[in-house]
C-alpha positions as CSV (number, residue, x, y, z in Angstrom):
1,X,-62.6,51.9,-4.5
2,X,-59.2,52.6,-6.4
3,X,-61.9,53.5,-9.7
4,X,-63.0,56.0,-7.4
5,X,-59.7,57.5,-6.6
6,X,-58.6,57.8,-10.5
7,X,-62.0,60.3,-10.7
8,X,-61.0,62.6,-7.6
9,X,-58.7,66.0,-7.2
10,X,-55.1,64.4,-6.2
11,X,-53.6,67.9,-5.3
12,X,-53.3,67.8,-2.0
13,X,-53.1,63.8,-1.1
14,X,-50.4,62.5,0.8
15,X,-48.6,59.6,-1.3
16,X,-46.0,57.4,-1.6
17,X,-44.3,56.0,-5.0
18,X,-44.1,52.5,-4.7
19,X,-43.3,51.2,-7.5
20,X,-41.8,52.6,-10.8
21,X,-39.7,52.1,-13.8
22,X,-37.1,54.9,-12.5
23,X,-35.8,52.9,-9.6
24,X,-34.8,56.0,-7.8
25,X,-38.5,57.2,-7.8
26,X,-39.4,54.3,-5.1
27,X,-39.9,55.5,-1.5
28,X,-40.3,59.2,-2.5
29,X,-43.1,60.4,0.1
30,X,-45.3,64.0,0.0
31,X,-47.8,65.6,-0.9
32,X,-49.1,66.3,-4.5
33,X,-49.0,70.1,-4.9
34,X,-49.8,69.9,-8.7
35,X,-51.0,67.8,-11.6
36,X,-50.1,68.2,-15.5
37,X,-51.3,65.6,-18.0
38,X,-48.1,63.4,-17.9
39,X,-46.7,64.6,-14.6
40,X,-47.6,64.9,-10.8
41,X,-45.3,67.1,-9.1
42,X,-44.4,66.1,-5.4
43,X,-43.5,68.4,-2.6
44,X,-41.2,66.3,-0.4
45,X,-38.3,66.7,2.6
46,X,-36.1,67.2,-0.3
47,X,-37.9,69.4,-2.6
48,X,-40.2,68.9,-5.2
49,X,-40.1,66.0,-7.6
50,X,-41.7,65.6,-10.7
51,X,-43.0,62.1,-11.9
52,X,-44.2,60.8,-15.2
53,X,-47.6,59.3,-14.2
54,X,-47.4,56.0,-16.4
55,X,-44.2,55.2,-14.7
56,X,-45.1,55.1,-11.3
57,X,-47.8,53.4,-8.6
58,X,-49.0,55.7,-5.9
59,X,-49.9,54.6,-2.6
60,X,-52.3,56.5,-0.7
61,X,-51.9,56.0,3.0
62,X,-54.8,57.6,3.8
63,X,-57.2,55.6,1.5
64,X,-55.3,52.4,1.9
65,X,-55.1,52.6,-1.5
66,X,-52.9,51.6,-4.6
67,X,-52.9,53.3,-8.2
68,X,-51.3,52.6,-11.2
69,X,-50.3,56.1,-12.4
70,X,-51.6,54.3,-16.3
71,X,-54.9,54.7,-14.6
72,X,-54.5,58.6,-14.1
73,X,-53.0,59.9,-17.0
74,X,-54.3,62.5,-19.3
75,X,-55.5,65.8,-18.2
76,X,-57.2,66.2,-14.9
77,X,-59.9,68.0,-15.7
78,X,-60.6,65.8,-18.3
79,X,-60.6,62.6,-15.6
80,X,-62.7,64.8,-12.9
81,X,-65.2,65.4,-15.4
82,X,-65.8,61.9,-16.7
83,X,-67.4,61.0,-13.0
84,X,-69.7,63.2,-13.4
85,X,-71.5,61.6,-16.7
């Protein structure tokens, strides 16, 4: 399930940053309005946020999921594409 997750669009999910290196990161809630190779970029209460991706794990309410960020970095093209070989 969560291998399937790393190979999907994330703009647009709903997340959660549950964990992370930058202990000010934890508990930041909303929803992924865009994706760089290093960085997802969070639109929350407070504004948008910007988080390195190997820093962080996501929680996805909606999938009852948990990522590692490790697991999605790199461009996201590049990770959309590889499902589809």
């Amino acid at each position: 399930m969560m291998k399937d997750l790393t190979k999907k669009e994330l703009i647009g999910l709903d997340i959660e940053i549950s964990d992370s290196k930058n202990k000010s990161e934890i508990g930041i809630k909303g929803k992924i309005i865009d994706e760089t190779k290093n960085c997802l970029v969070i639109n929350t209460d407070k504004g948008e946020k910007k988080v390195i991706k190997c820093n962080v794990v996501i929680k996805i309410p909606s999938e009852k999921a948990r990522i590692d960020g490790r697991l999605l970095a790199g461009r996201p093209e590049e990770r959309i594409k590889k499902k589809l070989r």
